[in-house]
PDB file of N, CA, C and O in Angstrom:
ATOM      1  N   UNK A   1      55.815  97.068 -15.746  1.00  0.00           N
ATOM      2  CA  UNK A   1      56.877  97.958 -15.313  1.00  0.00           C
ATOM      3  C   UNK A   1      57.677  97.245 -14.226  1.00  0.00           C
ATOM      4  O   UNK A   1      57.018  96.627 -13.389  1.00  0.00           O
ATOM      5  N   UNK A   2      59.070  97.246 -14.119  1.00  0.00           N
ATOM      6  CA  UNK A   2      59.172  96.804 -12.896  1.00  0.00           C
ATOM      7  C   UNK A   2      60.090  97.756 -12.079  1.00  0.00           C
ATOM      8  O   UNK A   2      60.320  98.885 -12.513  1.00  0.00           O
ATOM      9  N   UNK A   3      60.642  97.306 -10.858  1.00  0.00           N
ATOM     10  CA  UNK A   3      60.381  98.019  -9.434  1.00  0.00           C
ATOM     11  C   UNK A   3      61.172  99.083  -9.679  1.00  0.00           C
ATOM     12  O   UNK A   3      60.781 100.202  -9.346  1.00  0.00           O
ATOM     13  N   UNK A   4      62.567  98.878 -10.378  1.00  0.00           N
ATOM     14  CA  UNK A   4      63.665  99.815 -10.556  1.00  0.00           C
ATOM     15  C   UNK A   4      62.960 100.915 -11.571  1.00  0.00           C
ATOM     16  O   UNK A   4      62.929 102.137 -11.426  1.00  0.00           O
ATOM     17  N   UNK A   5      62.561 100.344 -12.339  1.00  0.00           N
ATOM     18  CA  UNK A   5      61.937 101.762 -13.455  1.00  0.00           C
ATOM     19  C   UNK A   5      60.416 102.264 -11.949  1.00  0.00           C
ATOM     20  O   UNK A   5      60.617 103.165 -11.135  1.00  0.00           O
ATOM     21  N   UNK A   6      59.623 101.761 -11.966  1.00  0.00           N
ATOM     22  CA  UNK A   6      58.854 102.306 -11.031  1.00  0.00           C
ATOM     23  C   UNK A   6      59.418 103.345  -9.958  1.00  0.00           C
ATOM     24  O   UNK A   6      59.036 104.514 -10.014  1.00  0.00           O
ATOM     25  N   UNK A   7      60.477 102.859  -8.817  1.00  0.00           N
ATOM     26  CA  UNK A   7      61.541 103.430  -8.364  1.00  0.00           C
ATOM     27  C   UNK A   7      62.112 104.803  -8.679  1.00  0.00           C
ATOM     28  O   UNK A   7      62.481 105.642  -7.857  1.00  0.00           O
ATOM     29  N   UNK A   8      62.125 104.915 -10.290  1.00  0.00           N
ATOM     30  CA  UNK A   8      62.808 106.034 -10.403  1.00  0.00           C
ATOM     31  C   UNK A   8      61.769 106.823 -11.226  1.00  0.00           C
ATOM     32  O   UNK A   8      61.939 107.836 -11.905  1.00  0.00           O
ATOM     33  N   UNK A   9      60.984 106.320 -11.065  1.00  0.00           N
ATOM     34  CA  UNK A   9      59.717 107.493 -11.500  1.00  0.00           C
ATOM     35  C   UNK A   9      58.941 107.981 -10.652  1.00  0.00           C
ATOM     36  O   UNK A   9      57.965 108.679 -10.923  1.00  0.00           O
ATOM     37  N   UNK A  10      59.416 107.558  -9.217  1.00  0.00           N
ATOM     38  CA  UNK A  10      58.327 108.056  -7.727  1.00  0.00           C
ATOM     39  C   UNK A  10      59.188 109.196  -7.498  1.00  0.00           C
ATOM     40  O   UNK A  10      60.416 109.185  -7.583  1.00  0.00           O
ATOM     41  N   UNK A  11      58.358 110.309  -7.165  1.00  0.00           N
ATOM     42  CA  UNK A  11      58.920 111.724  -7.110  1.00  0.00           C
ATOM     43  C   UNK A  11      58.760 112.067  -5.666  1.00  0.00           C
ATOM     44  O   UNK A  11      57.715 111.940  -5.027  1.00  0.00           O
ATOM     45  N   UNK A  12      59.736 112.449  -5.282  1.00  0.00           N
ATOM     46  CA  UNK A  12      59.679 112.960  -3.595  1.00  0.00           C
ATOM     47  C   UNK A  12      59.539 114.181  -3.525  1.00  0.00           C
ATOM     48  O   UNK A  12      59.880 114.665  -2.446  1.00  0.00           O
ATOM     49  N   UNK A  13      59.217 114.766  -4.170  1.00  0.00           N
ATOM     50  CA  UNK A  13      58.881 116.316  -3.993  1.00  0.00           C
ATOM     51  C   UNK A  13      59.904 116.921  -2.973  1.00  0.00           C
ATOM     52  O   UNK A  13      60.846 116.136  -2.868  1.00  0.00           O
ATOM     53  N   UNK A  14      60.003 117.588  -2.495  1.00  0.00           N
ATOM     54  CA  UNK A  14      60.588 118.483  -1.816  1.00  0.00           C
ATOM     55  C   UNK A  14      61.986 117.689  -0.664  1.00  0.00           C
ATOM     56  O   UNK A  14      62.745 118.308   0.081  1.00  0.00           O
ATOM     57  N   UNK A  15      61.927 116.330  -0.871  1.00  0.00           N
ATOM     58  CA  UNK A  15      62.197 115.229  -0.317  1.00  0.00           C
ATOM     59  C   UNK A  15      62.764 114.402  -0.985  1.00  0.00           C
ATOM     60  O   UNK A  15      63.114 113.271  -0.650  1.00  0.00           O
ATOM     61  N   UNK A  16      62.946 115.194  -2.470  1.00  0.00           N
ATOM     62  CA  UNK A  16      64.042 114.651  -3.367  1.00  0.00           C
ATOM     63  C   UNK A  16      65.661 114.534  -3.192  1.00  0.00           C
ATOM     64  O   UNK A  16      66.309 113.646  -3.745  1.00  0.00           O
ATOM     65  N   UNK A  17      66.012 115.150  -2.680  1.00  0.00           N
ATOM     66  CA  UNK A  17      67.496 115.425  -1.894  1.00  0.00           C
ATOM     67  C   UNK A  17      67.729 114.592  -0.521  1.00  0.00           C
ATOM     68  O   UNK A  17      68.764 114.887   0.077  1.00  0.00           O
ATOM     69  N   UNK A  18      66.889 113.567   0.074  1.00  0.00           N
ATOM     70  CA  UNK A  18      67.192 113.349   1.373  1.00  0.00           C
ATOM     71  C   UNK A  18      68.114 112.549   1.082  1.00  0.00           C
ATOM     72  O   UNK A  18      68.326 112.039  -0.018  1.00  0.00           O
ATOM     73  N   UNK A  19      68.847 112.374   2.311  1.00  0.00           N
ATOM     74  CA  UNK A  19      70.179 111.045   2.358  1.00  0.00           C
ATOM     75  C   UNK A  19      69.718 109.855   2.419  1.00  0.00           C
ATOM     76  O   UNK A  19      69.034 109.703   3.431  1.00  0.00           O
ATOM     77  N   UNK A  20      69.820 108.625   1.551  1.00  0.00           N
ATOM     78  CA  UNK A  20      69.509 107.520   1.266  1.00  0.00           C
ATOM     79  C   UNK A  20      68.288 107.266   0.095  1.00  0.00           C
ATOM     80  O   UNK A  20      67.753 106.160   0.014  1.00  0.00           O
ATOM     81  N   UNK A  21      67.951 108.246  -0.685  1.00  0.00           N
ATOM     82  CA  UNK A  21      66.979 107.612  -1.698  1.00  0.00           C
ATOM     83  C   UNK A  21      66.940 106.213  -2.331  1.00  0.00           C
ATOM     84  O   UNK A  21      65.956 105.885  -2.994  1.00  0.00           O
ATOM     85  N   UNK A  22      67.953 105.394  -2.153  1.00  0.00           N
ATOM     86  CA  UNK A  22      67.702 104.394  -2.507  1.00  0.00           C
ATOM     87  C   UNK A  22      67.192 103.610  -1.949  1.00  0.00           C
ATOM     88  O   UNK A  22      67.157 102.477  -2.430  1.00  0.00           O
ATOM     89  N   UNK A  23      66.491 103.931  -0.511  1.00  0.00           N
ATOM     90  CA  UNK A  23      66.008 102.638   0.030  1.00  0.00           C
ATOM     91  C   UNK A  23      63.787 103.006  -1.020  1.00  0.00           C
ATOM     92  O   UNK A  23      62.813 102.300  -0.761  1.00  0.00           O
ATOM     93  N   UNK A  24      63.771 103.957  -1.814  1.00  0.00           N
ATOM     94  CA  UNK A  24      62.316 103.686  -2.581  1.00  0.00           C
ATOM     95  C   UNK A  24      63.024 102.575  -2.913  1.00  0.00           C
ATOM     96  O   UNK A  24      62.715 101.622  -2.198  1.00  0.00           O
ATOM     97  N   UNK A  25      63.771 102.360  -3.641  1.00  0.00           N
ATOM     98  CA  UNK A  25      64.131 100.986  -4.349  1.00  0.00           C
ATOM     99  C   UNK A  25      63.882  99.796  -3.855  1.00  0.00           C
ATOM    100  O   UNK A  25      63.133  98.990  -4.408  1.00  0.00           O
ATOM    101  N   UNK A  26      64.652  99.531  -2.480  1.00  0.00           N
ATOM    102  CA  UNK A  26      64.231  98.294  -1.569  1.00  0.00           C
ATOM    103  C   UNK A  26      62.704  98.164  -1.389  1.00  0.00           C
ATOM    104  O   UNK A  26      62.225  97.044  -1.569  1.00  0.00           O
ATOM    105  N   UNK A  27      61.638  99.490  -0.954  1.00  0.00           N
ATOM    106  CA  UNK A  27      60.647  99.372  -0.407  1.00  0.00           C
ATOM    107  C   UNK A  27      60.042  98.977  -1.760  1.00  0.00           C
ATOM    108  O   UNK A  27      59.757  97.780  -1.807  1.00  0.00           O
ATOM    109  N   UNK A  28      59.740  99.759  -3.006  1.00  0.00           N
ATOM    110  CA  UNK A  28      59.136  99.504  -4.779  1.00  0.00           C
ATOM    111  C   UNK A  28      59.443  97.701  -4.836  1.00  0.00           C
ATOM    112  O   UNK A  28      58.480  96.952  -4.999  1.00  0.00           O
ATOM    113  N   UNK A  29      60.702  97.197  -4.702  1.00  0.00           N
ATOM    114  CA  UNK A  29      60.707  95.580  -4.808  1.00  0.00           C
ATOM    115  C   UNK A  29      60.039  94.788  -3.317  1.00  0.00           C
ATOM    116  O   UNK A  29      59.921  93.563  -3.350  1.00  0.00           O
ATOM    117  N   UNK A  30      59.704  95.405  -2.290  1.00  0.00           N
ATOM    118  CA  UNK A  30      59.158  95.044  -1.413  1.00  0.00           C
ATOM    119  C   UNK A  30      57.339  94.648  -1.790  1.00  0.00           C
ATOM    120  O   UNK A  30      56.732  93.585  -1.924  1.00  0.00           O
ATOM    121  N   UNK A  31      56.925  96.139  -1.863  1.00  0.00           N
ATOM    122  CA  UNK A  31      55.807  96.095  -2.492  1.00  0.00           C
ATOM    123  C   UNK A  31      55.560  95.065  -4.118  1.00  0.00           C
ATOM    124  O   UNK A  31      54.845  94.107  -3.823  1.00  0.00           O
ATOM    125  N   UNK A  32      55.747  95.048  -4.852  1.00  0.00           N
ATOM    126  CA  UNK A  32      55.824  94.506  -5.785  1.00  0.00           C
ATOM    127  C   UNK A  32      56.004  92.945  -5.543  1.00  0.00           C
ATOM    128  O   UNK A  32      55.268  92.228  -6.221  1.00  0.00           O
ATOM    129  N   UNK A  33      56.634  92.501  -4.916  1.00  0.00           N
ATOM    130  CA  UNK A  33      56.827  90.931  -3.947  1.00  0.00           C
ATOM    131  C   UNK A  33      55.929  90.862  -3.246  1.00  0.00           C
ATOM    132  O   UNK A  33      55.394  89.757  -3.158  1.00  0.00           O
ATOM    133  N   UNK A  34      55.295  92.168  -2.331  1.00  0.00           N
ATOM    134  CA  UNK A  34      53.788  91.708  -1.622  1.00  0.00           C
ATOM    135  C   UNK A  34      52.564  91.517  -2.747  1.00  0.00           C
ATOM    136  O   UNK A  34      51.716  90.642  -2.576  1.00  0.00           O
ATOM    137  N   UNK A  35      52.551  91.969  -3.340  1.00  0.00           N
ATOM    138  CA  UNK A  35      51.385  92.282  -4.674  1.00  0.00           C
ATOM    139  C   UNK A  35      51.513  90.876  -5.537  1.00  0.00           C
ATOM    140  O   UNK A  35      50.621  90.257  -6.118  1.00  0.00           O
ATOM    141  N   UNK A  36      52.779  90.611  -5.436  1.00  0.00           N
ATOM    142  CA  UNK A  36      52.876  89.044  -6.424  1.00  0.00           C
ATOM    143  C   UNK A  36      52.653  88.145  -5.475  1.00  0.00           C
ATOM    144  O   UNK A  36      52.715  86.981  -5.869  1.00  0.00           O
ATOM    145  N   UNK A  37      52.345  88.353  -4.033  1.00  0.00           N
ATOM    146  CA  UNK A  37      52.386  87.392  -3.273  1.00  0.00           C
ATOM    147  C   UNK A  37      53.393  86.087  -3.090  1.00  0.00           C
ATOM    148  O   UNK A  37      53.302  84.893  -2.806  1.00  0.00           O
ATOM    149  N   UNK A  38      54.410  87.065  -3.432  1.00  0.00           N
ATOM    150  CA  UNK A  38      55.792  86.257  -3.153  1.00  0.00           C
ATOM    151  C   UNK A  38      56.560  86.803  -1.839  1.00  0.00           C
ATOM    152  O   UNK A  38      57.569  86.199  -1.475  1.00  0.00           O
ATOM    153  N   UNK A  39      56.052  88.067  -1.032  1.00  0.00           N
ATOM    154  CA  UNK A  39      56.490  88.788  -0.141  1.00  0.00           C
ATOM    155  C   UNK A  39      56.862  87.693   0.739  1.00  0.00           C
ATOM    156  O   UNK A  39      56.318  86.601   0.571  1.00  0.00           O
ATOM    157  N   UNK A  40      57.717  87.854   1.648  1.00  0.00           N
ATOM    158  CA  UNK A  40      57.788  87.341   3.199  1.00  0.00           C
ATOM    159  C   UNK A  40      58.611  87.822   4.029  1.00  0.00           C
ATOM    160  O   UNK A  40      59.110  88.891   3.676  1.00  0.00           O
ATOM    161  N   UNK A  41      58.954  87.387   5.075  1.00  0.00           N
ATOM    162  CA  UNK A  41      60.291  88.053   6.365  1.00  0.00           C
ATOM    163  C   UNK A  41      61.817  88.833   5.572  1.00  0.00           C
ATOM    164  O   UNK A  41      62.541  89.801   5.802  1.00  0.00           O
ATOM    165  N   UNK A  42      61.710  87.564   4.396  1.00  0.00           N
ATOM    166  CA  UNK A  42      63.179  87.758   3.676  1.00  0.00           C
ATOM    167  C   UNK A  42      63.106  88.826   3.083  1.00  0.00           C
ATOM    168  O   UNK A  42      62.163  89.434   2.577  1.00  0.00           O
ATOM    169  N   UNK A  43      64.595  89.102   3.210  1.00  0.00           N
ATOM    170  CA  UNK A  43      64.618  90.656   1.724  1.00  0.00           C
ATOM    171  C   UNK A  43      65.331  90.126   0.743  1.00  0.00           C
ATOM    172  O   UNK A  43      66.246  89.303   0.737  1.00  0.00           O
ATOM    173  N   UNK A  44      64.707  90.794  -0.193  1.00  0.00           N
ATOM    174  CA  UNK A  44      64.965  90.090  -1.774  1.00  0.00           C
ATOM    175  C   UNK A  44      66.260  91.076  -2.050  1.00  0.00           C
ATOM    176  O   UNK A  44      66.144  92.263  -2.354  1.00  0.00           O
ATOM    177  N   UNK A  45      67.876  90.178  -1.845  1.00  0.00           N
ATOM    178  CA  UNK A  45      68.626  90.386  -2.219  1.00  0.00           C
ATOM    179  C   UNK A  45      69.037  90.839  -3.096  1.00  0.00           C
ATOM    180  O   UNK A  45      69.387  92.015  -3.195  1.00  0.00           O
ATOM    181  N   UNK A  46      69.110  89.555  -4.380  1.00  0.00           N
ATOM    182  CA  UNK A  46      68.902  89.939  -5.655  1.00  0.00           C
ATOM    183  C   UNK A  46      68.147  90.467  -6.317  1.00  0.00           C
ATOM    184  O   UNK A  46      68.707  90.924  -7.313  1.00  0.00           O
ATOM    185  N   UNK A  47      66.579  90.755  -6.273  1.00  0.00           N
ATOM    186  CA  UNK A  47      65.625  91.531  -6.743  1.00  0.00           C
ATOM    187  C   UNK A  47      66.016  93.279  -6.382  1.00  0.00           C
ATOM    188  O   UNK A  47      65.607  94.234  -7.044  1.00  0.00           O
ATOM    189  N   UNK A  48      66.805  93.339  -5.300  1.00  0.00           N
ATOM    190  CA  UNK A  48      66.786  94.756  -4.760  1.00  0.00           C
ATOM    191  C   UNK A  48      68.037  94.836  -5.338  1.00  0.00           C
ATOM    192  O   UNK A  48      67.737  95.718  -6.142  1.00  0.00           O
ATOM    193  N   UNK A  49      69.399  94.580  -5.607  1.00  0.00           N
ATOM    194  CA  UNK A  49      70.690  94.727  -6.709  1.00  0.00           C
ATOM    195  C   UNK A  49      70.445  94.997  -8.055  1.00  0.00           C
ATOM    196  O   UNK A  49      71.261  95.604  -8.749  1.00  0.00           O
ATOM    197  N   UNK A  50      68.963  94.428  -8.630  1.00  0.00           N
ATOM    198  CA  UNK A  50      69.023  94.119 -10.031  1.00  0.00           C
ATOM    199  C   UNK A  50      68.361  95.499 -10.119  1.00  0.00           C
ATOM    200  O   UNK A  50      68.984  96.429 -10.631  1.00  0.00           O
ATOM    201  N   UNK A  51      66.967  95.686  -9.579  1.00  0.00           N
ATOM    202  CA  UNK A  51      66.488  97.307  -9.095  1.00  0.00           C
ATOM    203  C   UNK A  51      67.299  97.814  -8.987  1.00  0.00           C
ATOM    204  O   UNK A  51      67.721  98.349 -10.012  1.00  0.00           O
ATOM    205  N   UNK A  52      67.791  97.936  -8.186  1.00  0.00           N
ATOM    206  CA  UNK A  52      68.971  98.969  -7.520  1.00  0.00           C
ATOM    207  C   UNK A  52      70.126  99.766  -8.989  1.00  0.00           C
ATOM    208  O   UNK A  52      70.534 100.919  -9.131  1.00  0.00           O
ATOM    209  N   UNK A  53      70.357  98.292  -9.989  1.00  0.00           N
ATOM    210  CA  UNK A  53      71.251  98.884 -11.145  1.00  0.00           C
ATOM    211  C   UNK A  53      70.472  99.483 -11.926  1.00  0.00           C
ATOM    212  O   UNK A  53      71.168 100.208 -12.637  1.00  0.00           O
ATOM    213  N   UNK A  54      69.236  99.596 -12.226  1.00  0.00           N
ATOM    214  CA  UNK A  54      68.413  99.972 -13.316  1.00  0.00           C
ATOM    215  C   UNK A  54      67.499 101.328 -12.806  1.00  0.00           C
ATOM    216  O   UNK A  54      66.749 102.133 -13.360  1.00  0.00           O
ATOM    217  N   UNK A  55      67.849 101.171 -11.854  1.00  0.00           N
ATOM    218  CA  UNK A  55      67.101 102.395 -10.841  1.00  0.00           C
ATOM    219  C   UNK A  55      68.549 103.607 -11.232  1.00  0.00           C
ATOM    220  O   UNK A  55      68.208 104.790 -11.248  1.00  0.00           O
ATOM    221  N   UNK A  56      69.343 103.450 -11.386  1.00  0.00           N
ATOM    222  CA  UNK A  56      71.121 104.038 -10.959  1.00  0.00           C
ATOM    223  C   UNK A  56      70.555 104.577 -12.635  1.00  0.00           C
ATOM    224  O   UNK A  56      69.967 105.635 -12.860  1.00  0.00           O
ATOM    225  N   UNK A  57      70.908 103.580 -13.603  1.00  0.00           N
ATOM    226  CA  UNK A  57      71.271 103.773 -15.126  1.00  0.00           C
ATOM    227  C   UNK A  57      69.956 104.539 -15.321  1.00  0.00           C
ATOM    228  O   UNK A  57      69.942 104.846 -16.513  1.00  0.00           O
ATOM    229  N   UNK A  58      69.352 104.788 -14.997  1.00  0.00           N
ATOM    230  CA  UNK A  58      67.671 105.620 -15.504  1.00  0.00           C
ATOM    231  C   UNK A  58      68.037 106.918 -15.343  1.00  0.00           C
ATOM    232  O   UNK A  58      67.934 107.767 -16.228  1.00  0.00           O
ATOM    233  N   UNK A  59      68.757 107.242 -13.482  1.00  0.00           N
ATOM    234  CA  UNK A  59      69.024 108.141 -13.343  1.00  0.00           C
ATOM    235  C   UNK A  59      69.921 108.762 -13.434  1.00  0.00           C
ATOM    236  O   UNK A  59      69.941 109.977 -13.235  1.00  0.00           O
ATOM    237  N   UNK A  60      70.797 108.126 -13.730  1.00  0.00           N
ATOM    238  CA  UNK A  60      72.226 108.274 -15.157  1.00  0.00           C
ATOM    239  C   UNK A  60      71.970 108.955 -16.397  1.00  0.00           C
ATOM    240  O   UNK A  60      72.599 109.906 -16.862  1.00  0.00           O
ATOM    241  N   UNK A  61      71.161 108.471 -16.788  1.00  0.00           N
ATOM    242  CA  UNK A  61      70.509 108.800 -17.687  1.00  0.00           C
ATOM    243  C   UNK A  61      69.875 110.444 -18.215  1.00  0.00           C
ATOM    244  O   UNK A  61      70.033 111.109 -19.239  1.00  0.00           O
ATOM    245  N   UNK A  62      69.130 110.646 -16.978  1.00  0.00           N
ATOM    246  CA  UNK A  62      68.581 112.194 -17.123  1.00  0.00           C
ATOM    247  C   UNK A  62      69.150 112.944 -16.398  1.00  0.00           C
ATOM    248  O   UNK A  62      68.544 113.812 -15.768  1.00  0.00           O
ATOM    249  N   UNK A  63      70.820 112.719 -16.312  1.00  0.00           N
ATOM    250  CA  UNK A  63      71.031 113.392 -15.596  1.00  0.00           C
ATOM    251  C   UNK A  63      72.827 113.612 -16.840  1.00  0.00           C
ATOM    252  O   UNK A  63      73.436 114.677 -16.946  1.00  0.00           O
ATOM    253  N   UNK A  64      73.129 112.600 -17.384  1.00  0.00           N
ATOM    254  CA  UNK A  64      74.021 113.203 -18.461  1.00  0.00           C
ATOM    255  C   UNK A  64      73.626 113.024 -19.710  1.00  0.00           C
ATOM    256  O   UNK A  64      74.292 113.481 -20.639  1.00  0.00           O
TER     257      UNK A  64
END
């Protein structure tokens, strides 16, 4: 699975509406970079854009 589909399958319960949901996205490619042991100081630019579009189109998705 990766981070963007993961991302948009984590449910915030009641905490679904807050302002900024997209940072699960940043944190899902965070984690996922610690777990591959590719994590470090840096933030994964491109890993968090490419998430970030597929995270969007999912929820595009169930929503028209």
């Amino acid at each position: 699975m990766t981070p963007g589909r993961a991302a948009a399958q984590i449910r915030l319960g009641k905490f679904d509406n807050w302002i900024g949901p997209e940072r699960v996205v940043m944190n899902t490619v965070r984690l996922y970079n610690e777990l591959r042991g590719t994590g470090g100081p840096d933030y994964d630019v491109e890993g968090t854009r490419r998430a970030t579009e597929e995270y969007n189109a999912i929820l595009a998705g169930r929503t028209g």
